[in-house]
C-alpha positions as CSV (number, residue, x, y, z in Angstrom):
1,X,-68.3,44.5,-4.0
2,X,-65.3,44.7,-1.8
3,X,-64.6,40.7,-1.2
4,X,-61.9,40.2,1.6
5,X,-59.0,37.9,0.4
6,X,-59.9,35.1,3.3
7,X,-62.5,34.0,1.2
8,X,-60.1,33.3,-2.0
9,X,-59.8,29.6,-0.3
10,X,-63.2,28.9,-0.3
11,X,-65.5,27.0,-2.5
12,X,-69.3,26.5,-2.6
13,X,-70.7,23.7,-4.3
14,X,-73.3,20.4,-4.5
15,X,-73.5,17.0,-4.9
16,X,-77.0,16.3,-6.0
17,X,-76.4,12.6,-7.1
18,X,-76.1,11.8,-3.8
19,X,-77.0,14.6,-1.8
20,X,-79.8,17.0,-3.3
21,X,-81.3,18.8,-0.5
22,X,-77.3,20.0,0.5
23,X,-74.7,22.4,-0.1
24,X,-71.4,22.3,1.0
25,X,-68.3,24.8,1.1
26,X,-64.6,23.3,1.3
27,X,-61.9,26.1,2.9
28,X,-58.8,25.0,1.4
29,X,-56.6,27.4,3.7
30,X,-55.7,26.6,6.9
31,X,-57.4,24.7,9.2
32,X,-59.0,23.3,6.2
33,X,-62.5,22.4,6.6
34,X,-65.6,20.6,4.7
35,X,-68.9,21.6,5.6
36,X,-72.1,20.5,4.2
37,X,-75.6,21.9,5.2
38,X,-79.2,21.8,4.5
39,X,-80.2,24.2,1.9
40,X,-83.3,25.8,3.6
41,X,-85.5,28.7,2.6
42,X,-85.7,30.0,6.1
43,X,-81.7,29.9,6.5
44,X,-81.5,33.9,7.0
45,X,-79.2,34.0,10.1
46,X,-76.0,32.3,11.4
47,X,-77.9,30.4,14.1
48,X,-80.5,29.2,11.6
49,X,-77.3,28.2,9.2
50,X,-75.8,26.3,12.6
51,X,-78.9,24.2,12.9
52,X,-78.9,23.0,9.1
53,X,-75.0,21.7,9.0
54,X,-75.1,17.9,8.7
55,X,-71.4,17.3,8.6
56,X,-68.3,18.9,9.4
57,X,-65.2,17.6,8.4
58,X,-61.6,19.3,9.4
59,X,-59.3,18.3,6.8
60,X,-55.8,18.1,8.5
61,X,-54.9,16.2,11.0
62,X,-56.2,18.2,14.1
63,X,-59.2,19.9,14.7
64,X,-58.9,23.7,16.1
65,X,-59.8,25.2,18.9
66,X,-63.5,25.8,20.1
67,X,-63.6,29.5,19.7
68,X,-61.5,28.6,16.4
69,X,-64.2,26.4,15.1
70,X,-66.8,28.9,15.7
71,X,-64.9,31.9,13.8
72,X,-64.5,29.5,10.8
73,X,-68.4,28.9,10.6
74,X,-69.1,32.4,10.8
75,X,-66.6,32.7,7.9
76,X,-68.0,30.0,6.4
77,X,-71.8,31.6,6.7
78,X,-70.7,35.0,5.4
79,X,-68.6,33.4,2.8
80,X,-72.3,31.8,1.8
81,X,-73.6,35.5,2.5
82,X,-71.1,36.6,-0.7
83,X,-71.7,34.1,-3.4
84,X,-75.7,34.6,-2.7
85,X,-75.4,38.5,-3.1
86,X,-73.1,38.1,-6.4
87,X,-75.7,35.3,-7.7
88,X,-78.4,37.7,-6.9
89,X,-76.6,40.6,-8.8
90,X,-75.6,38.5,-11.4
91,X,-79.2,37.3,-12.1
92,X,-80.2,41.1,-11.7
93,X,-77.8,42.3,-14.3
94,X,-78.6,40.0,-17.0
95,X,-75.0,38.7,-16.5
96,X,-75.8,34.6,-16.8
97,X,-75.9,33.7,-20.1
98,X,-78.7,30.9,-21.0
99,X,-77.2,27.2,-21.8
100,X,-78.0,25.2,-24.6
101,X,-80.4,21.9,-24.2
102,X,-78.8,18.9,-25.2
């Protein structure tokens, strides 16, 4: 899979102590940003994905432009779009290995 390099910044991740219907990504690159969403089944398009964000939180000082804002949720929404399709090829090639039980 050909992954652009604007996504190296980016991280996907949960909190399920506190928060266990969410999912979040942090862009660490400029503007940084925090986003956390609603994890929903039905979450197949951008607009969907715009509906289910609960909390956006821009990391420097100043928060960017409009349009700016709107290109970095799109990123943010295909960035989700990768780490789904390499989960799903992962799980399709046999690639995770199974944990132990403690």
């Amino acid at each position: 899979m050909n992954i652009p390099d604007k996504f190296k910044n980016y991280f996907w991740g949960e909190n399920k102590l506190f928060f266990p219907d969410e999912e979040f990504v942090i862009k660490l690159s400029y503007p940084r940003v925090f986003v956390r969403y609603n994890i929903a089944d039905s979450m197949t398009d951008f607009d969907t994905f715009i509906h289910e964000i609960v909390e956006i939180q821009y990391l420097d000082d100043e928060r960017p432009s409009e349009r700016e804002q709107k290109e970095i949720l799109k990123d943010v929404w295909n960035y989700i779009a990768l780490e789904e399709r390499q989960l799903d090829d992962d799980l399709a090639n046999d690639e995770i290995e199974n944990f132990l039980e403690y």
